[in-house]
Backbone as CSV, one residue per row, in Angstrom:
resi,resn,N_x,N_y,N_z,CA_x,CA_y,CA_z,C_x,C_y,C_z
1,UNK,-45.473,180.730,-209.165,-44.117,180.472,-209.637,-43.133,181.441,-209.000
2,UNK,-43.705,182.816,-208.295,-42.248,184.006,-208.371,-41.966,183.225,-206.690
3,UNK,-42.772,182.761,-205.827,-42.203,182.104,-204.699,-41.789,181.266,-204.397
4,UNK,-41.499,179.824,-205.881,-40.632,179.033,-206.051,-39.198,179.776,-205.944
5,UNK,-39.463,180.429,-207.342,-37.956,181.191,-207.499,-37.665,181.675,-206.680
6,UNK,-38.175,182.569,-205.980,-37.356,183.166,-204.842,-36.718,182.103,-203.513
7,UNK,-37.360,180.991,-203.447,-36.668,180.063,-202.777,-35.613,179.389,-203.599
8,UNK,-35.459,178.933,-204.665,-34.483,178.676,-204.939,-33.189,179.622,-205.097
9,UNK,-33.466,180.911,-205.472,-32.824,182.010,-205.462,-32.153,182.236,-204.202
10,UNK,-32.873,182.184,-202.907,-32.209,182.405,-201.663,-31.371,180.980,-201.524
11,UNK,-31.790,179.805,-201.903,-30.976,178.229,-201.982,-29.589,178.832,-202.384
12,UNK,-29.577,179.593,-203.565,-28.638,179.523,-204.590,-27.514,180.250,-203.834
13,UNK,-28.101,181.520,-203.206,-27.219,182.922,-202.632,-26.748,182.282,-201.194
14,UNK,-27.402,181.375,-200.512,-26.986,180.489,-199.527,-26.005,180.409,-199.667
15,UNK,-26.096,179.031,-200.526,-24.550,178.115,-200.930,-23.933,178.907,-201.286
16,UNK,-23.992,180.223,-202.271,-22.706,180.545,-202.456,-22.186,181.782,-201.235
17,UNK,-22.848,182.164,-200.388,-22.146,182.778,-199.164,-21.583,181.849,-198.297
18,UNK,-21.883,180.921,-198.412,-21.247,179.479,-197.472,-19.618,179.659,-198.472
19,UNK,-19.614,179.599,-199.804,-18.553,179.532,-199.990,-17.858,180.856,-200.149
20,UNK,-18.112,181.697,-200.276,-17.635,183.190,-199.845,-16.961,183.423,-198.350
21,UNK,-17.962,183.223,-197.262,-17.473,183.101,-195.771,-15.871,182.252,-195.399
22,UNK,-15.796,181.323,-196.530,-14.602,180.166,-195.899,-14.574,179.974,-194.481
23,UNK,-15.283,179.372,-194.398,-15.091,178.907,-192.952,-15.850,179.433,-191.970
24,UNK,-16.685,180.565,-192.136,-17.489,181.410,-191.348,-18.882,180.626,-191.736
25,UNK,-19.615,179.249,-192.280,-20.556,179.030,-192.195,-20.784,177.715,-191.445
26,UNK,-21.994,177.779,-191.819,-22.596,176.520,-190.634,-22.900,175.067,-191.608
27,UNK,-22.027,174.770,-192.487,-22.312,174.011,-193.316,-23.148,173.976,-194.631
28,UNK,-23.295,173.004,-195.294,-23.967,173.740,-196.295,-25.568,173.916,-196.266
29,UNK,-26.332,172.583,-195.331,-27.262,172.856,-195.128,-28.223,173.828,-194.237
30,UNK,-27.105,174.267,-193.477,-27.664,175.401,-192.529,-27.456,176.749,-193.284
31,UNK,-26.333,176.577,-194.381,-25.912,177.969,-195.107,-26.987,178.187,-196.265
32,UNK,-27.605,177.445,-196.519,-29.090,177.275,-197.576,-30.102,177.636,-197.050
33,UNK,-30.505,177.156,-195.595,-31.392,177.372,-194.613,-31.775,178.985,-194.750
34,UNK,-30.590,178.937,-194.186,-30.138,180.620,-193.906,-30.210,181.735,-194.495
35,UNK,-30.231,180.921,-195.737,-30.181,181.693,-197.400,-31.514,182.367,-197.725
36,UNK,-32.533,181.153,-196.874,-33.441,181.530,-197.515,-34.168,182.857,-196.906
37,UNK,-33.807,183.691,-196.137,-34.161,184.727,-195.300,-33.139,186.329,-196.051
38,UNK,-32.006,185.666,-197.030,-31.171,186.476,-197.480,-31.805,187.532,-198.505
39,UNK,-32.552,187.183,-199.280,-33.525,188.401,-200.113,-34.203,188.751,-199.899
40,UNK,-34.641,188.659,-198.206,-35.675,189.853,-198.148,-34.556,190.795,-197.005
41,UNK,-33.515,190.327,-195.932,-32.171,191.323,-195.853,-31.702,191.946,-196.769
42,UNK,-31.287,191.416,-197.548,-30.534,192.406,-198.865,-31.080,193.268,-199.068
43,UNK,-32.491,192.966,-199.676,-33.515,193.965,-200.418,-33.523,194.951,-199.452
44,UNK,-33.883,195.244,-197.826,-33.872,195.965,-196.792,-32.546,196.987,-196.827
45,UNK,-31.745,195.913,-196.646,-30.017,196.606,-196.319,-30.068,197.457,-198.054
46,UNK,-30.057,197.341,-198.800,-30.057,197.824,-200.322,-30.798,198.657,-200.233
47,UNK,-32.523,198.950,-199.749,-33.195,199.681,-199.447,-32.610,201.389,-198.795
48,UNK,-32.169,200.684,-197.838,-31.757,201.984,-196.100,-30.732,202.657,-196.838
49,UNK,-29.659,201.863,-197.866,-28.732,202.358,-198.077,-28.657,203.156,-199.473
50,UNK,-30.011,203.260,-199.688,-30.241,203.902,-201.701,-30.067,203.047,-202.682
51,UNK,-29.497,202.120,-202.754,-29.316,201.150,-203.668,-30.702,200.439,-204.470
52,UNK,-30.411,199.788,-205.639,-31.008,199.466,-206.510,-30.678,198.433,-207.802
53,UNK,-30.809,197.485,-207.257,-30.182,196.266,-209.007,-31.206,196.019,-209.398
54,UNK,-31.595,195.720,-210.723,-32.286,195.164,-211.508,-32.209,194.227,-211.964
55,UNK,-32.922,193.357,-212.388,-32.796,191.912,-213.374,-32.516,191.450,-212.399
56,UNK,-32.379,189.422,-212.988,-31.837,188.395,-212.509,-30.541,188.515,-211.606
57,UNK,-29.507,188.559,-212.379,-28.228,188.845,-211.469,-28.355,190.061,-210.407
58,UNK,-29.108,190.942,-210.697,-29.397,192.212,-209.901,-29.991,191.872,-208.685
59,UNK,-31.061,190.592,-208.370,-31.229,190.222,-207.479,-30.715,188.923,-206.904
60,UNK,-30.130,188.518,-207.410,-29.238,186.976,-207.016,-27.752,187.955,-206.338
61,UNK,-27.743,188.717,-206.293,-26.607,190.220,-206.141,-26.304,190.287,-204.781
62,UNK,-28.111,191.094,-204.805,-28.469,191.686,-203.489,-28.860,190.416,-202.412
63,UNK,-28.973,189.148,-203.671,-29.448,188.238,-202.098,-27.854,187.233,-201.882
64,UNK,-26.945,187.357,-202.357,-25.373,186.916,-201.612,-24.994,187.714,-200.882
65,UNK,-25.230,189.126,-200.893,-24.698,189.937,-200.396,-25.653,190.347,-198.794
66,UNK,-26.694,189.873,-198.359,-27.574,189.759,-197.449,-27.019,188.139,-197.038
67,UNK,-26.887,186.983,-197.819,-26.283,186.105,-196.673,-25.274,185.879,-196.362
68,UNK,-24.339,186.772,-196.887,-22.952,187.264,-196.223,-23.407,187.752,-195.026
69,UNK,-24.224,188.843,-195.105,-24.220,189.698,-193.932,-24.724,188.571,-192.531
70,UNK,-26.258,188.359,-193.365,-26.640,186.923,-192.515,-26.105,186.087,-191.429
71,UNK,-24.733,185.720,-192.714,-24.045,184.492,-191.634,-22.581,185.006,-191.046
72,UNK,-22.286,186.480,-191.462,-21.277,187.227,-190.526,-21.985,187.199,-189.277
73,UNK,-23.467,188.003,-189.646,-23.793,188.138,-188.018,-24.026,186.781,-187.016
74,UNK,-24.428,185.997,-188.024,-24.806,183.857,-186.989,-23.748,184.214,-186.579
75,UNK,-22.328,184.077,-187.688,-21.299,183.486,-187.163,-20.689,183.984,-185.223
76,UNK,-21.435,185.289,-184.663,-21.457,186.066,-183.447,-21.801,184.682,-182.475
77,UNK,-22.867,184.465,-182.830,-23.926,183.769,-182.109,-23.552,181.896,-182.198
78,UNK,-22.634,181.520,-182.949,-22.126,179.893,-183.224,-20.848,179.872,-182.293
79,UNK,-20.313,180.604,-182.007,-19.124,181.047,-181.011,-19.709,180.955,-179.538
C-alpha cells in the first residue's frame, strides 16, 4: 500500500506544480508524469538543506515543492 500512495502522492504534487508554474509546465499529463519523480527530489533537496516535515501534509509539502523545482529545471530543456 505505502507505494500506491506515494504514487498518487507524487500524481497529486504534479498537478498541483503544473498549477503553481502557470505556464512553466508541460501540460497536465506530463506535469503528473513528472510528479512522480518529485518525492524522492524533495526528500533529497530537504535532506542537503537540514530540513524536515512530518505527517501527511509534511510530505505532500516536500513533494510540490520538488516538482516545482522539477519542472523549473524541464522548463530549461522544453525551450
Amino acid at each position: 500500500m505505502g507505494i500506491i500512495y506515494s504514487l498518487l502522492l507524487g500524481c497529486l504534487a504534479g498537478f498541483c506544480a503544473g498549477k503553481l508554474m502557470k505556464g512553466g509546465g508541460f501540460g497536465i499529463i506530463m506535469n503528473i508524469v513528472l510528479g512522480l519523480f518529485d518525492g524522492v527530489f524533495g526528500g533529497w533537496l530537504f535532506s542537503m538543506l537540514g530540513i524536515e516535515w512530518g505527517g501527511i501534509l509534511g510530505q505532500l509539502g516536500t513533494a510540490i515543492i520538488g516538482a516545482v523545482a522539477i519542472l523549473w529545471v524541464a522548463s530549461f530543456f522544453k525551450k
